[in-house]
C-alpha positions as CSV (number, residue, x, y, z in Angstrom):
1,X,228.9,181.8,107.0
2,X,229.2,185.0,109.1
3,X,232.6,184.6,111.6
4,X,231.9,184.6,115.0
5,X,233.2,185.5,118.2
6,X,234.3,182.1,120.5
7,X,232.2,181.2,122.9
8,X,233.4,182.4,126.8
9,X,233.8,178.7,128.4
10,X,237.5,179.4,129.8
11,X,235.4,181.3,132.3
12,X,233.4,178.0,133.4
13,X,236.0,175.4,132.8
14,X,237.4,175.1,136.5
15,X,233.8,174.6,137.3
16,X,233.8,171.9,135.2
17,X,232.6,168.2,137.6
18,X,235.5,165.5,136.7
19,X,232.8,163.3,135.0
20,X,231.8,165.4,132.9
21,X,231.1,164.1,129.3
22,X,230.3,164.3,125.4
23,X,227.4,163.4,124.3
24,X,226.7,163.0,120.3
25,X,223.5,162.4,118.0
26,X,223.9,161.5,114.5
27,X,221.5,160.5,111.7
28,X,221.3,157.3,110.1
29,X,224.1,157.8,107.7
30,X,226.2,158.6,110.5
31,X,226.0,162.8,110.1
32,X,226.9,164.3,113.3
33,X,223.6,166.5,114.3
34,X,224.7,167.9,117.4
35,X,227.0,167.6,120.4
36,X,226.8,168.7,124.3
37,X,228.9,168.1,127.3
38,X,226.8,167.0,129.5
39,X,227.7,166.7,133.5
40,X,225.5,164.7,136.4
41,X,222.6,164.9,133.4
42,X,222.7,168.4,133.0
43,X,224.4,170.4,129.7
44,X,227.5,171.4,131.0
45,X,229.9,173.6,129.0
46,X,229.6,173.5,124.7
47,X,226.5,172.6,123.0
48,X,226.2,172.7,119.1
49,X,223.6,171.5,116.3
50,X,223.9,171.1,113.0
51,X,221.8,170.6,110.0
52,X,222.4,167.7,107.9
53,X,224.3,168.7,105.7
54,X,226.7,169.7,108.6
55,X,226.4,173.7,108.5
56,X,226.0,174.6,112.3
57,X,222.9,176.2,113.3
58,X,223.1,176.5,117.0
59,X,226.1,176.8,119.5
60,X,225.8,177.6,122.8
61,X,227.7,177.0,127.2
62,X,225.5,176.0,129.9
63,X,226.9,176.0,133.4
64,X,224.8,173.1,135.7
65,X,222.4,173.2,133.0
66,X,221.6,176.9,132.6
67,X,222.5,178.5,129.3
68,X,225.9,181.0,130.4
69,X,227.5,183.1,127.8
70,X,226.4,183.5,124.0
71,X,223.5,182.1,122.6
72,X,224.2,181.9,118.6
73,X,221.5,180.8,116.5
74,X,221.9,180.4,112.4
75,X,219.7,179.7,109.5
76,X,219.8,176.6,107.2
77,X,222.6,178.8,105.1
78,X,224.4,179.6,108.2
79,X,223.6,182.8,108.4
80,X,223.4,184.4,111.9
81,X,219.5,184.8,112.9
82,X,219.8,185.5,116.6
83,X,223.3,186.1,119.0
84,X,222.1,187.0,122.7
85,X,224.2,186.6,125.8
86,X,223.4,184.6,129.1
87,X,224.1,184.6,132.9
88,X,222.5,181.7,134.9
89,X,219.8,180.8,132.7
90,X,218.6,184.2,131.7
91,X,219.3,187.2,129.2
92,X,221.8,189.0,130.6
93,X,223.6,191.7,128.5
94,X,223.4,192.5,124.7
95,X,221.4,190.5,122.8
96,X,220.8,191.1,118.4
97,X,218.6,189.7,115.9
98,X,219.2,189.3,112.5
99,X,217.2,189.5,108.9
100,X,219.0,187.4,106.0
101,X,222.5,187.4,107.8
102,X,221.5,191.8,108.1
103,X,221.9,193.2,111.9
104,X,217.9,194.3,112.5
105,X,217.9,194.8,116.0
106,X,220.1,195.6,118.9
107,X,219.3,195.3,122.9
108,X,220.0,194.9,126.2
109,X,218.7,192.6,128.8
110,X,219.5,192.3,132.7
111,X,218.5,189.4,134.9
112,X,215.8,188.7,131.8
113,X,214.3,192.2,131.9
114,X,215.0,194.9,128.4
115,X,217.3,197.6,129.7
116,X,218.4,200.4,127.9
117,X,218.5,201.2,124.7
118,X,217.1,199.4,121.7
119,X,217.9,200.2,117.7
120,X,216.8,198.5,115.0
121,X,217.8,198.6,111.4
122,X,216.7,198.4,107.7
123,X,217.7,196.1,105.1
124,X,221.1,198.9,103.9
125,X,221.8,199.3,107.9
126,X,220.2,202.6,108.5
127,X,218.9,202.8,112.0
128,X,214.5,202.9,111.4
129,X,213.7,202.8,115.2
130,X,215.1,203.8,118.4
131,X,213.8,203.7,122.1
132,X,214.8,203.2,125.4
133,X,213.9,200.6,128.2
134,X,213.4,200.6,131.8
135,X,212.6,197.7,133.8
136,X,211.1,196.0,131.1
137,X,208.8,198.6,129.9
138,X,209.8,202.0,127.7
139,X,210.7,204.6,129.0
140,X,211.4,208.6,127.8
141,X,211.5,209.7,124.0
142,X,210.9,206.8,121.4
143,X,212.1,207.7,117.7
144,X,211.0,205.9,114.1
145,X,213.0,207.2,110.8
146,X,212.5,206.5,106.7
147,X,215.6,207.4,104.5
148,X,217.2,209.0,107.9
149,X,214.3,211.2,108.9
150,X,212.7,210.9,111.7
151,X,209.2,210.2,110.5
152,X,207.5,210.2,114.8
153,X,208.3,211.2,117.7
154,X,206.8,209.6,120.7
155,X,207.2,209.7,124.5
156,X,206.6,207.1,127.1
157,X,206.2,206.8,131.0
158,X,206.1,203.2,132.4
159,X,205.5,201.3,128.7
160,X,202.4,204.3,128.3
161,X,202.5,206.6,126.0
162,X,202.4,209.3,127.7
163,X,202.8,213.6,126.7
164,X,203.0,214.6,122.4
165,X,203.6,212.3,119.6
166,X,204.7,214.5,116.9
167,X,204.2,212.8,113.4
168,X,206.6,214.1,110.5
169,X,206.4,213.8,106.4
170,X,209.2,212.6,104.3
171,X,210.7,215.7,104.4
172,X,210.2,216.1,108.1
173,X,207.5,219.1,107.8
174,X,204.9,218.7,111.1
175,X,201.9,217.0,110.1
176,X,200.5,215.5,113.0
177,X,200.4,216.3,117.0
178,X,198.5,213.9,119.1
179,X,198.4,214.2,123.0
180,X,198.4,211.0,125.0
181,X,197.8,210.7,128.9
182,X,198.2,206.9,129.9
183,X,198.0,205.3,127.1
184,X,195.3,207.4,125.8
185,X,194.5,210.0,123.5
186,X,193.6,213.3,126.1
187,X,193.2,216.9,125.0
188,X,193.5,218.5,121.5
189,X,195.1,217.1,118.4
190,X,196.0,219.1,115.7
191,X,196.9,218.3,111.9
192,X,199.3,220.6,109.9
193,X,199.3,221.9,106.5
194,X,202.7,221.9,104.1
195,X,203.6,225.8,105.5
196,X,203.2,224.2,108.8
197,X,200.1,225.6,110.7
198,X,197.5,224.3,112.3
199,X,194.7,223.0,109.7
200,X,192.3,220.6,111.4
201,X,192.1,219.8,114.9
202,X,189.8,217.6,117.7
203,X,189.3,217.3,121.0
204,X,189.8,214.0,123.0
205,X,188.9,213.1,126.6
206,X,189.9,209.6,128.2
207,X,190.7,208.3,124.6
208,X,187.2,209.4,123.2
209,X,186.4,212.1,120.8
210,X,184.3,214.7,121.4
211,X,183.0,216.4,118.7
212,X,184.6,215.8,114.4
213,X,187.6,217.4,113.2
214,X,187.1,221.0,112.8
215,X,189.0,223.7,110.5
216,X,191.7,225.5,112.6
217,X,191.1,229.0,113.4
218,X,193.6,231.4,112.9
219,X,193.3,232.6,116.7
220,X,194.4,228.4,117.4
221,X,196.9,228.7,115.5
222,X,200.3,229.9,116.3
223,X,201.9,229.7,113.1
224,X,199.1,231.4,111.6
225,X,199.5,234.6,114.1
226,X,199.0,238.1,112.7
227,X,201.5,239.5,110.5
228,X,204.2,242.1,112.0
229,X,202.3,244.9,110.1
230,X,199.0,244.0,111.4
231,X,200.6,244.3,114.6
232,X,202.1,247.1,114.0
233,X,198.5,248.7,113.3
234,X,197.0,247.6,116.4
235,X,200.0,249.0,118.5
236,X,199.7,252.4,116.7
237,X,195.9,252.5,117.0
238,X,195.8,251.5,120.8
Protein backbone atom coordinates (compact mmCIF):
# COMPACT_ATOMS: atom_id res chain seq x y z
CA UNK A 1 0.00 0.00 0.00
CA UNK A 2 1.11 3.39 -1.30
CA UNK A 3 2.31 5.76 2.02
CA UNK A 4 0.35 8.53 2.57
CA UNK A 5 0.50 11.88 3.81
CA UNK A 6 -1.42 12.27 7.61
CA UNK A 7 -4.47 13.66 7.57
CA UNK A 8 -4.61 17.64 8.78
CA UNK A 9 -6.89 17.22 12.06
CA UNK A 10 -4.43 19.18 14.45
CA UNK A 11 -6.04 22.05 12.56
CA UNK A 12 -9.72 21.08 13.81
CA UNK A 13 -8.91 19.54 17.15
CA UNK A 14 -9.56 22.72 19.46
CA UNK A 15 -12.79 22.71 17.63
CA UNK A 16 -13.43 19.57 18.83
CA UNK A 17 -17.17 19.56 21.26
CA UNK A 18 -16.12 17.78 24.78
CA UNK A 19 -18.58 14.86 23.95
CA UNK A 20 -17.33 14.02 21.15
CA UNK A 21 -17.03 10.18 20.45
CA UNK A 22 -15.86 6.87 18.58
CA UNK A 23 -18.02 5.19 16.92
CA UNK A 24 -17.10 1.50 15.55
CA UNK A 25 -18.83 -1.14 12.99
CA UNK A 26 -17.58 -4.56 12.83
CA UNK A 27 -18.63 -7.68 11.03
CA UNK A 28 -19.80 -10.74 12.59
CA UNK A 29 -16.52 -12.21 13.30
CA UNK A 30 -15.67 -9.18 15.06
CA UNK A 31 -13.47 -7.42 11.95
CA UNK A 32 -13.30 -3.83 12.51
CA UNK A 33 -15.04 -2.21 9.14
CA UNK A 34 -14.78 1.29 9.94
CA UNK A 35 -14.50 3.95 12.59
CA UNK A 36 -15.69 7.80 12.95
CA UNK A 37 -15.64 10.33 15.66
CA UNK A 38 -18.77 11.42 15.68
CA UNK A 39 -19.89 14.72 17.78
CA UNK A 40 -23.85 15.92 18.57
CA UNK A 41 -24.60 13.15 15.64
CA UNK A 42 -22.51 14.58 13.14
CA UNK A 43 -18.80 13.00 11.88
CA UNK A 44 -16.52 14.97 13.65
CA UNK A 45 -12.76 14.66 13.11
CA UNK A 46 -11.25 10.92 11.63
CA UNK A 47 -13.33 8.65 9.67
CA UNK A 48 -11.83 5.30 8.21
CA UNK A 49 -13.23 2.00 6.35
CA UNK A 50 -11.84 -0.94 5.89
CA UNK A 51 -12.43 -4.01 3.83
CA UNK A 52 -12.59 -7.26 5.53
CA UNK A 53 -9.70 -8.40 5.47
CA UNK A 54 -8.68 -5.06 7.22
CA UNK A 55 -6.68 -3.20 4.31
CA UNK A 56 -8.14 0.45 4.60
CA UNK A 57 -10.01 1.83 1.79
CA UNK A 58 -11.28 5.09 2.89
CA UNK A 59 -9.89 7.72 5.48
CA UNK A 60 -11.10 10.88 5.74
CA UNK A 61 -11.87 14.64 8.78
CA UNK A 62 -15.14 16.14 8.82
CA UNK A 63 -15.56 19.26 10.83
CA UNK A 64 -19.56 19.52 12.15
CA UNK A 65 -20.22 17.02 9.68
CA UNK A 66 -18.59 18.43 6.48
CA UNK A 67 -15.72 16.61 4.99
CA UNK A 68 -12.33 19.13 5.89
CA UNK A 69 -9.05 18.17 4.71
CA UNK A 70 -8.01 15.01 2.57
CA UNK A 71 -10.31 12.82 1.14
CA UNK A 72 -8.23 9.33 0.48
CA UNK A 73 -9.95 6.64 -1.29
CA UNK A 74 -8.16 2.99 -2.02
CA UNK A 75 -8.90 -0.06 -3.85
CA UNK A 76 -9.55 -3.54 -2.46
CA UNK A 77 -5.40 -3.93 -2.73
CA UNK A 78 -4.98 -0.64 -1.11
CA UNK A 79 -3.93 1.02 -3.74
CA UNK A 80 -4.74 4.86 -3.91
CA UNK A 81 -7.80 5.41 -6.37
CA UNK A 82 -8.71 9.02 -5.53
CA UNK A 83 -6.83 11.72 -2.92
CA UNK A 84 -8.75 15.17 -3.16
CA UNK A 85 -8.76 17.88 -0.52
CA UNK A 86 -11.81 19.54 1.37
CA UNK A 87 -12.87 22.88 3.04
CA UNK A 88 -16.43 22.91 4.55
CA UNK A 89 -17.97 20.29 2.72
CA UNK A 90 -16.63 21.07 -0.73
CA UNK A 91 -13.51 20.49 -3.08
CA UNK A 92 -11.25 22.96 -2.22
CA UNK A 93 -7.64 22.69 -3.47
CA UNK A 94 -5.78 19.85 -5.42
CA UNK A 95 -7.51 16.94 -5.97
CA UNK A 96 -5.85 13.44 -8.13
CA UNK A 97 -7.16 10.32 -9.43
CA UNK A 98 -5.46 7.35 -9.77
CA UNK A 99 -5.33 4.09 -12.35
CA UNK A 100 -3.85 0.81 -10.70
CA UNK A 101 -2.05 2.74 -7.80
CA UNK A 102 -0.61 5.11 -11.35
CA UNK A 103 -1.19 9.12 -10.86
CA UNK A 104 -3.72 9.70 -14.06
CA UNK A 105 -4.98 12.99 -13.32
CA UNK A 106 -4.15 16.12 -11.44
CA UNK A 107 -6.55 19.23 -10.62
CA UNK A 108 -7.65 21.92 -8.84
CA UNK A 109 -10.88 22.85 -7.31
CA UNK A 110 -12.07 26.09 -5.28
CA UNK A 111 -15.35 26.40 -3.31
CA UNK A 112 -16.37 23.09 -5.61
CA UNK A 113 -15.65 24.71 -8.94
CA UNK A 114 -12.23 23.19 -11.38
CA UNK A 115 -9.66 25.97 -11.30
CA UNK A 116 -6.62 26.00 -13.01
CA UNK A 117 -4.79 23.71 -14.54
CA UNK A 118 -5.56 20.07 -15.19
CA UNK A 119 -2.84 17.15 -16.39
CA UNK A 120 -3.40 13.89 -16.90
CA UNK A 121 -1.10 10.97 -17.35
CA UNK A 122 -0.44 7.54 -19.18
CA UNK A 123 0.09 4.33 -17.77
CA UNK A 124 4.62 5.14 -17.75
CA UNK A 125 3.66 8.76 -16.30
CA UNK A 126 3.95 10.80 -19.46
CA UNK A 127 1.63 13.71 -19.34
CA UNK A 128 -1.29 12.75 -22.47
CA UNK A 129 -3.49 15.89 -21.76
CA UNK A 130 -3.28 19.24 -20.47
CA UNK A 131 -5.86 22.18 -20.15
CA UNK A 132 -6.79 24.85 -18.14
CA UNK A 133 -9.97 25.81 -16.06
CA UNK A 134 -11.85 28.82 -15.26
CA UNK A 135 -14.83 29.02 -13.24
CA UNK A 136 -15.70 25.62 -13.94
CA UNK A 137 -15.46 25.69 -17.56
CA UNK A 138 -12.02 25.65 -19.93
CA UNK A 139 -10.54 28.17 -20.69
CA UNK A 140 -7.44 29.23 -23.31
CA UNK A 141 -5.13 26.66 -25.16
CA UNK A 142 -6.08 22.84 -24.40
CA UNK A 143 -3.14 20.32 -25.36
CA UNK A 144 -3.37 16.13 -26.04
CA UNK A 145 0.16 14.23 -26.68
CA UNK A 146 1.11 10.31 -27.81
CA UNK A 147 4.79 9.31 -27.01
CA UNK A 148 5.42 13.17 -25.99
CA UNK A 149 4.04 14.81 -29.07
CA UNK A 150 1.48 16.83 -29.10
CA UNK A 151 -0.97 15.10 -31.26
CA UNK A 152 -3.98 18.51 -31.05
CA UNK A 153 -4.14 21.57 -30.27
CA UNK A 154 -7.28 23.17 -29.28
CA UNK A 155 -8.51 26.48 -27.84
CA UNK A 156 -11.48 27.30 -25.66
CA UNK A 157 -13.55 30.45 -24.49
CA UNK A 158 -16.12 29.83 -21.64
CA UNK A 159 -15.97 25.65 -21.98
CA UNK A 160 -16.59 26.41 -26.20
CA UNK A 161 -14.29 25.64 -28.46
CA UNK A 162 -13.65 28.46 -29.81
CA UNK A 163 -10.66 29.85 -32.74
CA UNK A 164 -8.14 26.70 -34.68
CA UNK A 165 -7.82 23.22 -33.59
CA UNK A 166 -4.66 22.15 -35.12
CA UNK A 167 -4.45 18.26 -35.43
CA UNK A 168 -0.80 16.72 -35.63
CA UNK A 169 0.62 13.04 -36.89
CA UNK A 170 2.84 10.98 -34.83
CA UNK A 171 5.63 12.87 -35.95
CA UNK A 172 3.98 16.13 -35.39
CA UNK A 173 3.63 17.04 -39.26
CA UNK A 174 0.07 19.35 -39.71
CA UNK A 175 -2.60 17.29 -40.84
CA UNK A 176 -5.60 18.88 -39.87
CA UNK A 177 -6.98 22.68 -39.24
CA UNK A 178 -10.55 23.02 -38.19
CA UNK A 179 -12.05 26.49 -37.25
CA UNK A 180 -14.56 26.55 -34.39
CA UNK A 181 -16.82 29.61 -33.43
CA UNK A 182 -18.93 28.60 -30.32
CA UNK A 183 -18.74 25.37 -30.18
CA UNK A 184 -19.14 25.06 -33.77
CA UNK A 185 -17.37 24.31 -36.87
CA UNK A 186 -17.30 28.10 -38.85
CA UNK A 187 -15.27 28.91 -41.93
CA UNK A 188 -12.78 26.80 -43.92
CA UNK A 189 -10.99 23.67 -42.83
CA UNK A 190 -8.19 22.48 -44.44
CA UNK A 191 -6.36 18.97 -44.54
CA UNK A 192 -2.51 18.68 -45.07
CA UNK A 193 -0.39 16.40 -47.01
CA UNK A 194 3.10 14.82 -45.54
CA UNK A 195 5.22 18.07 -47.11
CA UNK A 196 2.71 20.04 -45.33
CA UNK A 197 0.38 22.03 -47.67
CA UNK A 198 -2.83 22.37 -48.08
CA UNK A 199 -4.61 19.16 -49.81
CA UNK A 200 -8.29 19.16 -49.27
CA UNK A 201 -10.39 21.67 -47.73
CA UNK A 202 -14.38 22.65 -46.87
CA UNK A 203 -16.29 25.31 -45.98
CA UNK A 204 -18.49 25.36 -42.79
CA UNK A 205 -21.15 27.88 -41.61
CA UNK A 206 -22.89 27.57 -38.10
CA UNK A 207 -21.57 23.91 -37.86
CA UNK A 208 -22.88 22.86 -41.34
CA UNK A 209 -21.13 22.15 -44.46
CA UNK A 210 -21.52 23.76 -47.45
CA UNK A 211 -20.47 22.15 -50.30
CA UNK A 212 -17.82 18.35 -50.13
CA UNK A 213 -14.27 18.49 -49.63
CA UNK A 214 -12.54 19.93 -52.60
CA UNK A 215 -8.74 19.53 -53.80
CA UNK A 216 -6.65 22.54 -52.60
CA UNK A 217 -5.63 24.93 -55.15
CA UNK A 218 -2.25 26.11 -55.26
CA UNK A 219 -3.46 29.84 -55.08
CA UNK A 220 -5.10 28.43 -51.30
CA UNK A 221 -2.36 27.31 -50.39
CA UNK A 222 0.49 28.99 -48.76
CA UNK A 223 2.88 26.31 -48.58
CA UNK A 224 2.35 25.57 -51.99
CA UNK A 225 3.29 29.42 -53.20
CA UNK A 226 5.34 29.96 -56.28
CA UNK A 227 8.88 29.04 -56.35
CA UNK A 228 11.61 31.97 -55.77
CA UNK A 229 12.45 31.50 -59.54
CA UNK A 230 9.03 31.86 -60.70
CA UNK A 231 9.00 34.93 -58.85
CA UNK A 232 11.79 36.01 -59.96
CA UNK A 233 10.33 35.76 -63.67
CA UNK A 234 7.31 37.63 -62.92
CA UNK A 235 9.40 40.55 -61.18
CA UNK A 236 11.73 40.73 -64.32
CA UNK A 237 8.85 40.53 -66.81
CA UNK A 238 6.64 43.23 -65.00
Amino acid sequence: MHATAPLDIAANASTAPADTQVVEERDAAGQLLSRCSVADGLPHGRMERFAPDGTRLLEANYVAGKLSGWLRNYDAAGEPVLASHYAGGLLHGPSESYQQGRLACREHYVNGVLEGERSCYGPAGELVAQAVFRRGLLEGEAIWLHEGVVVRRSRFRAGKLEGETRSYAADGTLTLSEPFRADLLHGTARRFDEAGRVSWQRDYTDGKPRGQWRAAAATDNGAAAPSFSQRLERWVRG
